[in-house]
C-alpha positions as MATLAB code, in Angstrom:
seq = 'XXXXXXXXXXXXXXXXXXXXXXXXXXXXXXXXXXXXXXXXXXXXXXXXXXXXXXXXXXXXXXXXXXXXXXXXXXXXXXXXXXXXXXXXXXXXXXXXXXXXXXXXXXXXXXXXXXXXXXXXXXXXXXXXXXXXXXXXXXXXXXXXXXXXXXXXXXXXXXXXXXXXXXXXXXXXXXXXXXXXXXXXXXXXXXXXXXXXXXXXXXXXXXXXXXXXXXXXXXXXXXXXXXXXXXXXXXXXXXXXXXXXXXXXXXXXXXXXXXXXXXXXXXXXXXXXXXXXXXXXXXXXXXXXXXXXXXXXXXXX';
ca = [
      70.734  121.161  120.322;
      74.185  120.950  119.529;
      76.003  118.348  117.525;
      77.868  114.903  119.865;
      80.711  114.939  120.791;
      83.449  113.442  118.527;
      84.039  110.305  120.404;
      80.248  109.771  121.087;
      79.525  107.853  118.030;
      80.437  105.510  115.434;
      80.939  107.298  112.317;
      80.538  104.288  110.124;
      76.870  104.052  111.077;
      74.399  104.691  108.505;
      72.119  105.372  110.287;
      73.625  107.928  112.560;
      74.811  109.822  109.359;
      71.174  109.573  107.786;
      70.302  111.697  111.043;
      72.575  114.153  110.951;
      72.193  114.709  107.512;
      68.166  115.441  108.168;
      69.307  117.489  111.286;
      71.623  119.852  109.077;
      69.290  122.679  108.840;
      68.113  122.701  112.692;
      71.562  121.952  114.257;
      73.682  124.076  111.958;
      77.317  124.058  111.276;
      78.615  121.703  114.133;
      75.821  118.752  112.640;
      77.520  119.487  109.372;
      80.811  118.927  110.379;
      79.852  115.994  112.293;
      78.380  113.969  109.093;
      81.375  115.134  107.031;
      83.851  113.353  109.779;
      81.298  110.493  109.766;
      81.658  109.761  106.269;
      85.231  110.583  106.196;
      85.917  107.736  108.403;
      83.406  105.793  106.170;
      84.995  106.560  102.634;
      88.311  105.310  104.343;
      86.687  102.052  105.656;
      86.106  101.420  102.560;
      89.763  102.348  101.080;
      91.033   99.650  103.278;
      88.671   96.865  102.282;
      89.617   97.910   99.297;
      93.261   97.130   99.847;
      92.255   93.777  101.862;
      90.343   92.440   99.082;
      92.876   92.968   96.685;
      95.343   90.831   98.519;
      94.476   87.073   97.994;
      93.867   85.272  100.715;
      94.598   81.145  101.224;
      90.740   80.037  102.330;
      92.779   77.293  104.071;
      94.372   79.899  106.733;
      91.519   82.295  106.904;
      87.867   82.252  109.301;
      85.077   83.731  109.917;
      86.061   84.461  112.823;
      88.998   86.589  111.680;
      87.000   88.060  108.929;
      85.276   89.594  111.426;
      88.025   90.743  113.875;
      89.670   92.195  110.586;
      86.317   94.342  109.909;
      86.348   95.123  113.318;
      90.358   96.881  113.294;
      89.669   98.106  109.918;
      86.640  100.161  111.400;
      88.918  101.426  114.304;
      91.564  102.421  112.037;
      88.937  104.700  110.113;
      87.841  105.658  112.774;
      91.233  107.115  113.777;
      92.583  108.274  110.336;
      89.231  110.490  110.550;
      90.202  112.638  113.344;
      91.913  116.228  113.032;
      92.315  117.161  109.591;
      91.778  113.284  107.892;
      92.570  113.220  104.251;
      90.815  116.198  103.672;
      87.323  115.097  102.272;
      85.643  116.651  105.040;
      86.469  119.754  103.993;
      84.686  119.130  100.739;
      82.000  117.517  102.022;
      81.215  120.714  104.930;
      81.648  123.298  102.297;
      78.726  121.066   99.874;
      76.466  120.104  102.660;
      76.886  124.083  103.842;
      75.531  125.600  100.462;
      72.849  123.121  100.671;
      71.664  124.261  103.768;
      71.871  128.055  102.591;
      74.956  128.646  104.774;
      77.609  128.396  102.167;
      79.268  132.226  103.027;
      80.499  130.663  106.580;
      82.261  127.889  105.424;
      86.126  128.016  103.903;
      87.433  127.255  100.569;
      88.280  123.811  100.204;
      91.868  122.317   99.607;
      93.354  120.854   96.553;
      93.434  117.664   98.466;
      90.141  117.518   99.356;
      88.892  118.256   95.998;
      90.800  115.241   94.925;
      89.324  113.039   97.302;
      85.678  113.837   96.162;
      86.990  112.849   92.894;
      88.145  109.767   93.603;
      84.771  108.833   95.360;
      82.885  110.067   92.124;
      82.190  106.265   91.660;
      80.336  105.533   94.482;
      77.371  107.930   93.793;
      74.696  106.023   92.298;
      74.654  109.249   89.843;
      78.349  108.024   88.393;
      77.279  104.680   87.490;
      78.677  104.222   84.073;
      75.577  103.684   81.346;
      78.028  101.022   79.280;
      80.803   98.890   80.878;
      83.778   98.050   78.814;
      84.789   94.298   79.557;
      86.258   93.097   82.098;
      85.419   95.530   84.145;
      87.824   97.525   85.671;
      86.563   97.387   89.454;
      84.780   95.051   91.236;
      81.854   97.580   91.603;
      81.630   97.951   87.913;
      81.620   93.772   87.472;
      78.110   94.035   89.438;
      77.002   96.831   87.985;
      77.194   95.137   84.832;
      75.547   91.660   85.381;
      73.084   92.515   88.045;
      70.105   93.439   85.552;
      70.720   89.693   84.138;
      71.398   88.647   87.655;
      68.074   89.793   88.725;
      65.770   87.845   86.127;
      68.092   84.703   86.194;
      67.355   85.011   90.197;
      63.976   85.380   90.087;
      63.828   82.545   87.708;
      65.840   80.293   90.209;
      64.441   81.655   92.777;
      68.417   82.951   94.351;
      69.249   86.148   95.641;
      71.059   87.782   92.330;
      73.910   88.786   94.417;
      74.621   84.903   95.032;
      74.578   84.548   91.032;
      77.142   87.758   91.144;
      78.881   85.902   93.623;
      79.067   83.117   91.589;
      80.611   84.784   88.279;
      83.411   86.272   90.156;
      84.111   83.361   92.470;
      84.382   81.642   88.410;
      85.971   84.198   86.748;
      88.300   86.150   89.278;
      85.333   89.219   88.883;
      85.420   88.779   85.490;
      89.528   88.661   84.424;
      89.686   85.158   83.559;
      87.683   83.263   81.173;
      87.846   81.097   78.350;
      89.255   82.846   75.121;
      87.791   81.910   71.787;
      89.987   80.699   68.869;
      90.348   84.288   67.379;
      91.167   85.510   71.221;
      87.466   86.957   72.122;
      86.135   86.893   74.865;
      83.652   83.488   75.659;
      81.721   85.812   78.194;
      81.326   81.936   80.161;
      81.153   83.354   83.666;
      80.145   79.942   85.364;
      82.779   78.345   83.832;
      79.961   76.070   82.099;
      81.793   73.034   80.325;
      80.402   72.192   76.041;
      78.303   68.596   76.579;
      77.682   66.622   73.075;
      73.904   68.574   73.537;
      75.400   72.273   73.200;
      75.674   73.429   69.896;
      76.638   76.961   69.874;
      80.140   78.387   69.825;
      82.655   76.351   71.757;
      86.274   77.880   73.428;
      88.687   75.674   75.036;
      91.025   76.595   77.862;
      92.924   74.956   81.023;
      91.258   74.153   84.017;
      91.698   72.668   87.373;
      89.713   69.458   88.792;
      90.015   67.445   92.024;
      90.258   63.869   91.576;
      89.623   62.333   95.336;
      91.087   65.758   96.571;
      93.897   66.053   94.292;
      94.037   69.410   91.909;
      95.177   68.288   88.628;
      95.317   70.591   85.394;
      93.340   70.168   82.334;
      92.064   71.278   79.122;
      88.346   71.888   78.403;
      85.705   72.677   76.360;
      83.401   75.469   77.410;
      80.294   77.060   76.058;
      80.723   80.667   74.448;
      78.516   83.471   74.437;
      77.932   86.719   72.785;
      77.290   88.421   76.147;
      77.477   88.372   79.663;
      73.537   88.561   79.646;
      73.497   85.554   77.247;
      75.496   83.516   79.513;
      73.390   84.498   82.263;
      70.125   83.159   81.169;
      71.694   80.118   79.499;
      73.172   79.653   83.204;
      69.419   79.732   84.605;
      67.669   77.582   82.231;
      70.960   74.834   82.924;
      70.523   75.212   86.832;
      66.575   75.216   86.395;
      66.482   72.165   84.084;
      68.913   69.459   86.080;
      66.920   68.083   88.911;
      70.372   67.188   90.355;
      70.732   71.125   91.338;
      67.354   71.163   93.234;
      68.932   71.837   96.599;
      70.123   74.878   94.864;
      66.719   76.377   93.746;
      64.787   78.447   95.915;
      67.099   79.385   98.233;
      66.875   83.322   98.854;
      69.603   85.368  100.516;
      71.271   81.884  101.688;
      74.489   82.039   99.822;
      75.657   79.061  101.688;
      72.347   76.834  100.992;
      73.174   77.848   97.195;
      76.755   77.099   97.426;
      76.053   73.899   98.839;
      73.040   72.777   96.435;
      75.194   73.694   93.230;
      78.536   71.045   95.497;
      75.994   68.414   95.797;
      74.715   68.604   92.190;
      78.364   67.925   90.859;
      79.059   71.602   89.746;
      82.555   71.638   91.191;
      85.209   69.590   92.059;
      87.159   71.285   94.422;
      85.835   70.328   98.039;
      86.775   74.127   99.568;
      83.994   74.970   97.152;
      81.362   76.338   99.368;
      83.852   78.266  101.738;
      85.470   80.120   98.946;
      81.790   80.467   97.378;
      80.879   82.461  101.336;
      84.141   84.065  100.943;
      83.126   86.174   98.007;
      79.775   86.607   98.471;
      80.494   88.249  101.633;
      83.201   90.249   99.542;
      80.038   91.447   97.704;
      77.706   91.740  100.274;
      80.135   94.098  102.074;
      80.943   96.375   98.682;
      77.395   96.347   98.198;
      76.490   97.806  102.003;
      79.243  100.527  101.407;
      78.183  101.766   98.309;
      74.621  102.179   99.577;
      76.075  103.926  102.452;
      77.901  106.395  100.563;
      75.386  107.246   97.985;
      72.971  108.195  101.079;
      74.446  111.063  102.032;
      76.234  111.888   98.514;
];
């Protein structure tokens, strides 16, 4: 059976590329070709989200509804740059996926360019991930990377999705380039932005802040909690959350990113009433890097 047509398919689905990828051996060079196009136009999609997410957006101007229209043109725009000869990652990708399948002598050398685009994906392969992060982290990958082992036993402890508590740091924290500085310039490591009560009596760091007052953003100074660690913070974050009955609504609730969001508004944890949308905001931010990288390493 010979590979689809170009046009027939959507080359950012997963699942289509998982197919072709199992198919490579029966269909031959034209199913190879297909899945490199497929995640040609992928790796791109993911360039411009990228891009997007690096551009701030005001949550005041913004929707879901043109989230998803966005998503939708960015896809189409992949799918486009894709076609003829791309940015050259396809070429890569046939020659790898050729030698795999024992057809390697029928397949051209690759070009320089190509070969630089498989570098600059190196990342994404669940075989890259970096065994210790410096901090901050450099990408927004690496941020999760870094705090979902914590995230996952302060989530099963709260019973949250640990991509909400993810969420959560780099809603606080900018993923993970602003946070309190101790006296002597350290890092705090306070990714909740956690304030220092009369009944904490560790290390302390003060730094400006912003609080609404009746809707009104107003600057401050503050005294937050320090940490030796991200993973410190982390479970000092679960035992505060699990330990205030005001953050009940909070607890137990799963993938819900909004129910979270909302439990930790009604509990007093922030101020700023555009809380929960900007909380959605990111989490979708994550949920969407997440989905790509899990793409990518499939067929890497």
């Amino acid at each position: 059976m010979s590979a689809a047509p170009v046009n027939s398919q959507f080359y950012a689905d997963p699942q289509g590329l998982s197919a072709l990828r199992k198919d490579v051996r029966a269909q031959g060079s034209e199913a190879v070709r297909e899945t490199a196009r497929q995640f040609e136009s992928l790796f791109t999609g993911m360039l411009l989200k990228s891009m997007r997410a690096a551009t701030p957006k005001d949550s005041l101007m913004g929707s879901d509804q043109q989230d998803f229209y966005q998503d939708m043109f960015d896809q189409q725009m992949a799918t486009h740059l894709s076609h003829g000869k791309g940015l050259g990652l396809a070429d890569m990708l046939v020659q790898q996926l050729m030698r795999n399948a024992g057809e390697a002598g029928g397949v051209a050398a690759s070009k320089p360019v190509a070969a630089a685009a498989a570098a600059a994906s190196a990342p994404v392969a669940a075989s890259t991930v970096p065994t210790a992060i410096a901090w901050p982290p450099a990408t927004r990958k690496e941020f999760i990377d870094a705090l979902m082992p914590a995230a996952t036993e302060a989530g099963r402890k709260l019973g949250v999705d640990p991509k909400s508590l993810v969420a959560h740091a780099a809603l606080e924290t900018g993923w993970g380039k602003s946070m309190p500085r101790n006296a002597d310039g350290s890092c705090s490591f306070n990714l909740f932005g956690i304030k220092a009560g009369n009944s904490w009596s560790g290390a302390r760091a003060q730094a400006g802040t912003v609080e609404f007052v009746n809707g009104v953003a107003r600057n401050e100074t503050a005294t937050f909690r320090s940490y030796s660690s991200p993973q410190a913070c982390l479970e000092d974050y679960a035992n505060l959350l699990a330990s205030k009955p005001r953050f009940g609504a909070a607890l137990g609730t799963g993938t819900d990113a909004t129910a979270f969001a909302t439990g930790l508004k009604s509990g007093g944890y922030a101020t700023d009433p555009n809380y929960v949308g900007k909380f959605g905001a990111v989490a979708r931010q994550l949920h969407a890097l997440a989905a790509n990288t899990a793409a990518a390493g499939r067929i890497a």
